[in-house]
MARBA-212488 format. One record per residue: residue in one letter; z, y negated, x negated of N, C-alpha, C, O, CB in turn. Coordinates in nm, 3 decimals. Glycine has a CB too. Example, Ala and Ser with C-alpha at 12.3 -4.5 7.8 and 13.67 -1.06 7.14 Angstrom:
residues 2
NODE guro    n.zz    n.yy    n.xx   ca.zz   ca.yy   ca.xx    c.zz    c.yy    c.xx    o.zz    o.yy    o.xx   cb.zz   cb.yy   cb.xx
NODE    a   0.780   0.569  -1.319   0.780   0.450  -1.230   0.780   0.330  -1.320   0.846   0.332  -1.424   0.905   0.447  -1.131
NODE    s   0.708   0.225  -1.285   0.714   0.106  -1.367   0.787  -0.003  -1.290   0.804  -0.114  -1.341   0.572   0.060  -1.408
//
This chain:
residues 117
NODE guro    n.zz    n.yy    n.xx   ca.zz   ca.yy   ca.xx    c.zz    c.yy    c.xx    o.zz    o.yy    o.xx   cb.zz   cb.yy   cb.xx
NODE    x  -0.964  -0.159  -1.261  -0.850  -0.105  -1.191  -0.723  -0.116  -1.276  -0.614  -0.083  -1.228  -0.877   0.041  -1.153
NODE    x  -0.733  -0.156  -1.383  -0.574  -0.105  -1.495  -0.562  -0.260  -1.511  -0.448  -0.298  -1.538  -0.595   0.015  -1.695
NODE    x  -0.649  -0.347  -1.502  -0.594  -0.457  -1.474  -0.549  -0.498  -1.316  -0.449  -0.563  -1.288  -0.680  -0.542  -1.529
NODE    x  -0.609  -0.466  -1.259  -0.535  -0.501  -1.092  -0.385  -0.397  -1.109  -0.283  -0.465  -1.091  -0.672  -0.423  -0.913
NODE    x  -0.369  -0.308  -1.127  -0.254  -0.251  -1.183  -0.165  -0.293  -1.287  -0.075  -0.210  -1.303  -0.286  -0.156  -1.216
NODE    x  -0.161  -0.348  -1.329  -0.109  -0.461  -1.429  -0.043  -0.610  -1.355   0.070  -0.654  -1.382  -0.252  -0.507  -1.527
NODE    x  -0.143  -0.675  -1.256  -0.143  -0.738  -1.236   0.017  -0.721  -1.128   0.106  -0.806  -1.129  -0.271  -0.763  -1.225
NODE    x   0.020  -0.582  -1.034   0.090  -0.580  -0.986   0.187  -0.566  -1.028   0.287  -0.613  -0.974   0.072  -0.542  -0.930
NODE    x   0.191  -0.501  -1.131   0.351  -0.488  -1.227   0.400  -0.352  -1.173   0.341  -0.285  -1.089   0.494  -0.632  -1.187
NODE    x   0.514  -0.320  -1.233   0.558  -0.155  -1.217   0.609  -0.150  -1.045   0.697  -0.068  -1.020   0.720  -0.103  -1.349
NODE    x   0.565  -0.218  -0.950   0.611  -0.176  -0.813   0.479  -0.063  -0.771   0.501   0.052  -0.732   0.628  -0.331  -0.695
NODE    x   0.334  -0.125  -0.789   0.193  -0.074  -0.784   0.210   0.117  -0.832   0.129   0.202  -0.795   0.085  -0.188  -0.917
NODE    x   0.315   0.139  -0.908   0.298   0.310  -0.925   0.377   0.364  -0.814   0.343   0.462  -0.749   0.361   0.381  -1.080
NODE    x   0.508   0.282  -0.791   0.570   0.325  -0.643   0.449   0.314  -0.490   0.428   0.397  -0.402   0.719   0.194  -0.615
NODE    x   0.399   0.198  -0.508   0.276   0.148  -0.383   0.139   0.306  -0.385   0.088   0.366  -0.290   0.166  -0.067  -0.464
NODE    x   0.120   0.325  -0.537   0.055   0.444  -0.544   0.054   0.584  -0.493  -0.028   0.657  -0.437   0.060   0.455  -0.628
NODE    x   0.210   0.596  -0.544   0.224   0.751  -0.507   0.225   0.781  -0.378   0.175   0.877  -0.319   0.340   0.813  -0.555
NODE    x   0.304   0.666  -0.329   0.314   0.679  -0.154   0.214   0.704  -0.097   0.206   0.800  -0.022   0.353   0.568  -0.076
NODE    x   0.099   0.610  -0.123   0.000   0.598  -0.055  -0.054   0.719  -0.038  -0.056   0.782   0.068  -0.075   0.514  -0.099
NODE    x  -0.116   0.766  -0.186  -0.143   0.917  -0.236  -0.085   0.997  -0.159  -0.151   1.087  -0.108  -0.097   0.954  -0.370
NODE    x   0.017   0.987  -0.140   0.084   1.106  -0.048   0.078   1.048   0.108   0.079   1.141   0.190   0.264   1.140  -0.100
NODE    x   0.072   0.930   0.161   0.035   0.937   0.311  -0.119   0.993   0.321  -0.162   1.061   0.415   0.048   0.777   0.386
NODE    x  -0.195   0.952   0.205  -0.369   0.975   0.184  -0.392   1.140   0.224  -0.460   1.168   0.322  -0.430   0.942  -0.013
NODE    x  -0.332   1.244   0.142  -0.325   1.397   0.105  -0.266   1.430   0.246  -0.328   1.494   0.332  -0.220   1.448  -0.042
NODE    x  -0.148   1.384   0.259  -0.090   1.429   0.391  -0.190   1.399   0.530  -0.181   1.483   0.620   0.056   1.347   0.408
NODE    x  -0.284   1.282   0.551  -0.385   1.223   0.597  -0.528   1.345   0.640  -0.573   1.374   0.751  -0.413   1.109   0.479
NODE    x  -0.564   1.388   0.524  -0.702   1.459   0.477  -0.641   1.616   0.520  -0.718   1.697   0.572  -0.753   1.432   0.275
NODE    x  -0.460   1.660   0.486  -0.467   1.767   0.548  -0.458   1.834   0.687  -0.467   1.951   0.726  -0.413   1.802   0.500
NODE    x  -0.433   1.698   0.755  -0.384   1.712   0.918  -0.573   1.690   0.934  -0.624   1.787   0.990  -0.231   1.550   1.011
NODE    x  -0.663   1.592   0.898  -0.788   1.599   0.952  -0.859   1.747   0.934  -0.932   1.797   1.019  -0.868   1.487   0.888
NODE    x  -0.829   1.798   0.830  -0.890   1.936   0.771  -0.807   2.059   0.914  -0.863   2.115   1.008  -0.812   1.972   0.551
NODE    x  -0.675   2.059   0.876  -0.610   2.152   1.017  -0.526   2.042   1.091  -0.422   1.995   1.045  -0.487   2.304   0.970
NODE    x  -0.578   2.008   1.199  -0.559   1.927   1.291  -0.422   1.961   1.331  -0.450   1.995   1.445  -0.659   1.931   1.391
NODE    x  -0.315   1.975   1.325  -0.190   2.002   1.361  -0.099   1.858   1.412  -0.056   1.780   1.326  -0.131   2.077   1.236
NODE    x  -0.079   1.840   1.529  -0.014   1.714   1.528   0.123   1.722   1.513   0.193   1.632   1.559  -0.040   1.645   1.640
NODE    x   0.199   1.871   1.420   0.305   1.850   1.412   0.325   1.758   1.271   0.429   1.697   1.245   0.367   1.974   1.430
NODE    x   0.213   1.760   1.192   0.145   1.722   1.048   0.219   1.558   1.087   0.287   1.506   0.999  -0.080   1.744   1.026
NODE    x   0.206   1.510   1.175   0.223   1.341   1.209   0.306   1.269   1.148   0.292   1.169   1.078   0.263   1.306   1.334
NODE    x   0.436   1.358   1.195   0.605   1.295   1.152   0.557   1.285   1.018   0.556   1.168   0.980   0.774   1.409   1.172
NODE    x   0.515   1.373   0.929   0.531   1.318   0.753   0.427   1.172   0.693   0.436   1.083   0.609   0.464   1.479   0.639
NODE    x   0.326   1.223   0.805   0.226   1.118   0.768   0.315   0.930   0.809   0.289   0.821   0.758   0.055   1.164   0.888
NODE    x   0.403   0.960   0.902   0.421   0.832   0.946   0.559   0.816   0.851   0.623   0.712   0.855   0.431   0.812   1.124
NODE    x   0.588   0.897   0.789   0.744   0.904   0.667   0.667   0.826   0.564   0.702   0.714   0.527   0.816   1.098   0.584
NODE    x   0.571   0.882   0.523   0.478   0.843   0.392   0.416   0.706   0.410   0.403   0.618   0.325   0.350   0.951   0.368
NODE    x   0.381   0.705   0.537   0.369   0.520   0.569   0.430   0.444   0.536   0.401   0.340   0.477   0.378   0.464   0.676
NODE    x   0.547   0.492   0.576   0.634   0.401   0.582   0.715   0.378   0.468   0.787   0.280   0.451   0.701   0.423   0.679
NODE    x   0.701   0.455   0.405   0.747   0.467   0.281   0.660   0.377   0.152   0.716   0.337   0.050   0.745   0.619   0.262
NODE    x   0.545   0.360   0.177   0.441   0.279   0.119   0.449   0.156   0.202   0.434   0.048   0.144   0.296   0.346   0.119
NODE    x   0.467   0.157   0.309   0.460  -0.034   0.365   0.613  -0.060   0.287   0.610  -0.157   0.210   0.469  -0.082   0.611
NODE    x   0.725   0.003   0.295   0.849  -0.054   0.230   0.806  -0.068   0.079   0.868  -0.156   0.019   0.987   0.047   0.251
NODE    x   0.709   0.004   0.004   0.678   0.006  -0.137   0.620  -0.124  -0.145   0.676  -0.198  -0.226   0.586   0.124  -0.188
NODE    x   0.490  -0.188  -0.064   0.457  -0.285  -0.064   0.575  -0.396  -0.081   0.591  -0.458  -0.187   0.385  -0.283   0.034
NODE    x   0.629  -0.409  -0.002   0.735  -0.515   0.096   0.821  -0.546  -0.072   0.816  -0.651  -0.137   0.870  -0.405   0.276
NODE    x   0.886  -0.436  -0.104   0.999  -0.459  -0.238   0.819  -0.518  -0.356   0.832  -0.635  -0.393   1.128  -0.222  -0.313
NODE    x   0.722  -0.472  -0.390   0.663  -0.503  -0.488   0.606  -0.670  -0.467   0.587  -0.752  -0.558   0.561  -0.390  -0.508
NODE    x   0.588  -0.689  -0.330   0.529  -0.843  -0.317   0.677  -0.901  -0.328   0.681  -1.005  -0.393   0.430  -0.891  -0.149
NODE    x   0.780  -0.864  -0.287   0.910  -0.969  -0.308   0.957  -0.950  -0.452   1.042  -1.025  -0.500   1.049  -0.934  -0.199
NODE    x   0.911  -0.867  -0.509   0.992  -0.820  -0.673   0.880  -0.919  -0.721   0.934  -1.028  -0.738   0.992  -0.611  -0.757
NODE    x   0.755  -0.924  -0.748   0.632  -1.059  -0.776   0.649  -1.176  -0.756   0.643  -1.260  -0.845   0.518  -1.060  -0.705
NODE    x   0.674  -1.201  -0.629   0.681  -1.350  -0.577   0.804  -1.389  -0.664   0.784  -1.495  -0.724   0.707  -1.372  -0.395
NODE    x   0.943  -1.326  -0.691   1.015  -1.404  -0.757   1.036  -1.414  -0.896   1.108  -1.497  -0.952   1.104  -1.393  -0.715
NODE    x   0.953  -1.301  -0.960   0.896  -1.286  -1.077   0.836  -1.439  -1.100   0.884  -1.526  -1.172   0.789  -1.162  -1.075
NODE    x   0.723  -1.447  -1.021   0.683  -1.605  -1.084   0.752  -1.721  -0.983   0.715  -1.830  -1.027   0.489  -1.635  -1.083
NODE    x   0.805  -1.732  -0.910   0.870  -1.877  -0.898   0.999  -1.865  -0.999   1.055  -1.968  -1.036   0.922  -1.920  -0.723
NODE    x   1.038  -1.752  -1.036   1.174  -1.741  -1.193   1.118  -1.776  -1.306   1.188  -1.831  -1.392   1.242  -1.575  -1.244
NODE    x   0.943  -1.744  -1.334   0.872  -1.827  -1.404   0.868  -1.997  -1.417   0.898  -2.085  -1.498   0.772  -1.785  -1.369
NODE    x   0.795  -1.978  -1.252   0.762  -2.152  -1.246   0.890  -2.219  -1.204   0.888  -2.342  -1.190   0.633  -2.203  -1.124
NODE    x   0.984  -2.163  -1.185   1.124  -2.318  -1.192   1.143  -2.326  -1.328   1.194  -2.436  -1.349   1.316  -2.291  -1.113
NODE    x   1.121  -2.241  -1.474   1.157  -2.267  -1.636   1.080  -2.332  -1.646   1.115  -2.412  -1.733   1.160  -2.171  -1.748
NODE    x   0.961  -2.362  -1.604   0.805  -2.427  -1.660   0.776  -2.525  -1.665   0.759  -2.552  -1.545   0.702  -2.404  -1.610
NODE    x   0.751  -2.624  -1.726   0.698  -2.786  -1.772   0.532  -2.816  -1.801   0.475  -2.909  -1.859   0.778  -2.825  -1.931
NODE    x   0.489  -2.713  -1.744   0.384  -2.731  -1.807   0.256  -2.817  -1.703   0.249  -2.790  -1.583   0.352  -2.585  -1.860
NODE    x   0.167  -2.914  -1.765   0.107  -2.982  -1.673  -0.042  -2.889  -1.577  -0.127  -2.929  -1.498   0.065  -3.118  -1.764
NODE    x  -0.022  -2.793  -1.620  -0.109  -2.734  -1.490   0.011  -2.584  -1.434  -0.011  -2.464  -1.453  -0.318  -2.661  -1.564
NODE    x   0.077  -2.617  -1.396   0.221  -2.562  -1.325   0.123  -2.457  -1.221   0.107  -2.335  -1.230   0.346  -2.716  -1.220
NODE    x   0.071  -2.548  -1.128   0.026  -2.519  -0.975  -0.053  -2.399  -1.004  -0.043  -2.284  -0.962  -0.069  -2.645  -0.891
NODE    x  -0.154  -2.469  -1.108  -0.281  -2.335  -1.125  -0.206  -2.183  -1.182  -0.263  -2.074  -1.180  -0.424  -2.391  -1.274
NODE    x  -0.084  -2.206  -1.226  -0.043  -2.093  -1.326   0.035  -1.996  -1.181   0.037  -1.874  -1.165   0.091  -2.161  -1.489
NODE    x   0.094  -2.110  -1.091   0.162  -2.068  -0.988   0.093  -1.969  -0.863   0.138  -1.881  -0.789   0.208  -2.187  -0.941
NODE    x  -0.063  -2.046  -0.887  -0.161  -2.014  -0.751  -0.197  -1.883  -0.835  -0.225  -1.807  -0.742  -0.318  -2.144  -0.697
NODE    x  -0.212  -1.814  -0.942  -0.231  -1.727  -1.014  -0.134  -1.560  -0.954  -0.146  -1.442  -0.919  -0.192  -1.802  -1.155
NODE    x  -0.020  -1.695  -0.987   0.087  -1.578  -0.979   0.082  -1.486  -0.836   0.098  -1.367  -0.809   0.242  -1.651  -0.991
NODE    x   0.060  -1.576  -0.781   0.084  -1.554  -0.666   0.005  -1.416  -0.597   0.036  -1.317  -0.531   0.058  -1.678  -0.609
NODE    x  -0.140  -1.494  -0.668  -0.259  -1.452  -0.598  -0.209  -1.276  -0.687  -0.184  -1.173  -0.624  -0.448  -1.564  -0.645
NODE    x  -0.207  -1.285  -0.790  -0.159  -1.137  -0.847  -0.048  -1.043  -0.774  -0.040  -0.921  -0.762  -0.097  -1.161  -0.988
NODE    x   0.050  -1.175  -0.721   0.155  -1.102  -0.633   0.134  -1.000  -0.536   0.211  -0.910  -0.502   0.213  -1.187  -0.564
NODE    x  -0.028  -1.037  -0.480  -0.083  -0.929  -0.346  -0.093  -0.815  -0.374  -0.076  -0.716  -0.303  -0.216  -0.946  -0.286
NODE    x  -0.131  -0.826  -0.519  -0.178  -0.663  -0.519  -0.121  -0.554  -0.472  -0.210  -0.479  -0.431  -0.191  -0.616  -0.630
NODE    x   0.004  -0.498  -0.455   0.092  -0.384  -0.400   0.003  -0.410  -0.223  -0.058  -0.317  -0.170   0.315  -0.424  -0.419
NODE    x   0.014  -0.526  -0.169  -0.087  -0.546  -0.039  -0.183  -0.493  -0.079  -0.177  -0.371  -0.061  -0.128  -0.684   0.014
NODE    x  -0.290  -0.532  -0.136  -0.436  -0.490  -0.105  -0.412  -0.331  -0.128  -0.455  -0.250  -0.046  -0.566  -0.566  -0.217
NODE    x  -0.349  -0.297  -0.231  -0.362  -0.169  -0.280  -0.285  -0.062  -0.155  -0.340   0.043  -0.121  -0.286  -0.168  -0.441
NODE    x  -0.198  -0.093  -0.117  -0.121   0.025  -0.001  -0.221  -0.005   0.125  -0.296   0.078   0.175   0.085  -0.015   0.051
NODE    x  -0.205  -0.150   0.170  -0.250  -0.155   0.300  -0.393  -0.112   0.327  -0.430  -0.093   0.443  -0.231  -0.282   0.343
NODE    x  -0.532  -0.087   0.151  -0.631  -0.035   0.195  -0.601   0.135   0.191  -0.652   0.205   0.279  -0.747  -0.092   0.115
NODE    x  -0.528   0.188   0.097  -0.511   0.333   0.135  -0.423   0.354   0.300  -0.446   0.463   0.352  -0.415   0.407  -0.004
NODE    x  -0.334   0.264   0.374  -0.297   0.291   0.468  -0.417   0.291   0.556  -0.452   0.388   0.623  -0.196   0.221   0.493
NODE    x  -0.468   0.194   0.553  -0.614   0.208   0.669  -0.695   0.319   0.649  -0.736   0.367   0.755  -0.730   0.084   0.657
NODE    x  -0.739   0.387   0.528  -0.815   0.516   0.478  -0.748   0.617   0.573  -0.806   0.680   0.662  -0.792   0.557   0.303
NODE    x  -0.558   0.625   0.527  -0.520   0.745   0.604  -0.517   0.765   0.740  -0.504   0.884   0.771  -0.413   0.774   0.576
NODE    x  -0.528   0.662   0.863  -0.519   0.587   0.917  -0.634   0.628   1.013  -0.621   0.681   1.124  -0.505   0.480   0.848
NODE    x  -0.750   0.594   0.949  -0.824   0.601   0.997  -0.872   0.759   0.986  -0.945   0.809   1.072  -0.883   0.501   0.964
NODE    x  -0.829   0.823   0.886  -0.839   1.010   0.931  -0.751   1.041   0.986  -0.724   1.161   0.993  -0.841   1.127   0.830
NODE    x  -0.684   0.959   1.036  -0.572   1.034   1.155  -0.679   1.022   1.286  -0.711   1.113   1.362  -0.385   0.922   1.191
NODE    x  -0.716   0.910   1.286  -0.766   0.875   1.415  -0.893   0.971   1.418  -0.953   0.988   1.525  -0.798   0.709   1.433
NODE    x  -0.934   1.033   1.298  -1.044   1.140   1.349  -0.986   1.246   1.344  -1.080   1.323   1.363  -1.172   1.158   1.276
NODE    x  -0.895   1.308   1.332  -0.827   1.415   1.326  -0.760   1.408   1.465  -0.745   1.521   1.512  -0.739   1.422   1.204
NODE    x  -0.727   1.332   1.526  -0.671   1.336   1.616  -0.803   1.338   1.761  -0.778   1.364   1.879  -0.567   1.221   1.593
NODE    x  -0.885   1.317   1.725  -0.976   1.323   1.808  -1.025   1.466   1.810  -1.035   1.537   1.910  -1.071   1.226   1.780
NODE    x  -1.048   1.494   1.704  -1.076   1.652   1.681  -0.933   1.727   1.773  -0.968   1.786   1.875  -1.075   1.696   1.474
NODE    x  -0.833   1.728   1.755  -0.746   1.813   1.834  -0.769   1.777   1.993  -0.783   1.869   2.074  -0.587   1.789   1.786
NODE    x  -0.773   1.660   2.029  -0.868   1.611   2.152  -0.960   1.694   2.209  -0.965   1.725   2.328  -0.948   1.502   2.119
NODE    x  -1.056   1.742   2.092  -1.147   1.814   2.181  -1.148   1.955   2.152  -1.251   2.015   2.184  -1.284   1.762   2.173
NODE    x  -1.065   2.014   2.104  -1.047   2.115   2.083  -0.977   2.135   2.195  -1.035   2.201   2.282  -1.005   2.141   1.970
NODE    x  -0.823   2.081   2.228  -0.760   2.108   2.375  -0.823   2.089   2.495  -0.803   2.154   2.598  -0.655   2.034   2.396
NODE    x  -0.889   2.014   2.482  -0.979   1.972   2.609  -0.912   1.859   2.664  -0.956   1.809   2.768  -0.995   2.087   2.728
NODE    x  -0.840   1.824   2.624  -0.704   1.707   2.685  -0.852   1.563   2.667  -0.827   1.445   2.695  -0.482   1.680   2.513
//
């Protein structure tokens, strides 16, 4: 994990906290089902998909600012590297967004049958 964190570079603690906090905000609306709980959960989303968005564009030009200085004869492989490291703020928000995500969708079922709606 402290290397996939690494890999993402200092955007991954912004991609973190958010998440963490759509996650907590997530687990407390499933625990007391309140659908006024929603509005923050979808602030904290969104706040982590924009965390993503700045950390894959702050990466991606991290290494093509790399690979336009670079001469070196395996360029591509160093590039396909970069790149592939670039995701991480993705894998890392978009699997805690699906976690919270998906306890909304049981939390919300629970208030479902509690109203009878």
């Amino acid at each position: 994990m402290v290397e996939f964190m690494k890999a993402g570079g200092w955007s991954m603690w912004f991609v973190l906290v958010f998440g963490l906090g759509a996650l907590a905000a997530s687990v407390l609306f499933l625990v007391k089902s309140d659908l006024r709980k929603l509005a923050m959960i979808r602030a904290l989303s969104l706040a982590t998909v924009f965390a993503i968005a700045a950390g894959l564009c702050a990466n991606v030009a991290a290494v093509l600012t790399f690979a336009g200085r670079g001469s070196e004869p395996d360029l591509h492989l160093i590039i396909m590297t970069g790149l592939a490291e670039s995701l991480a703020p993705g894998i890392l928000g978009f699997t805690m967004l699906s976690i919270s995500w998906l306890l909304v969708a049981v939390g919300t079922r629970r208030v479902q049958d509690r109203t009878g709606d």
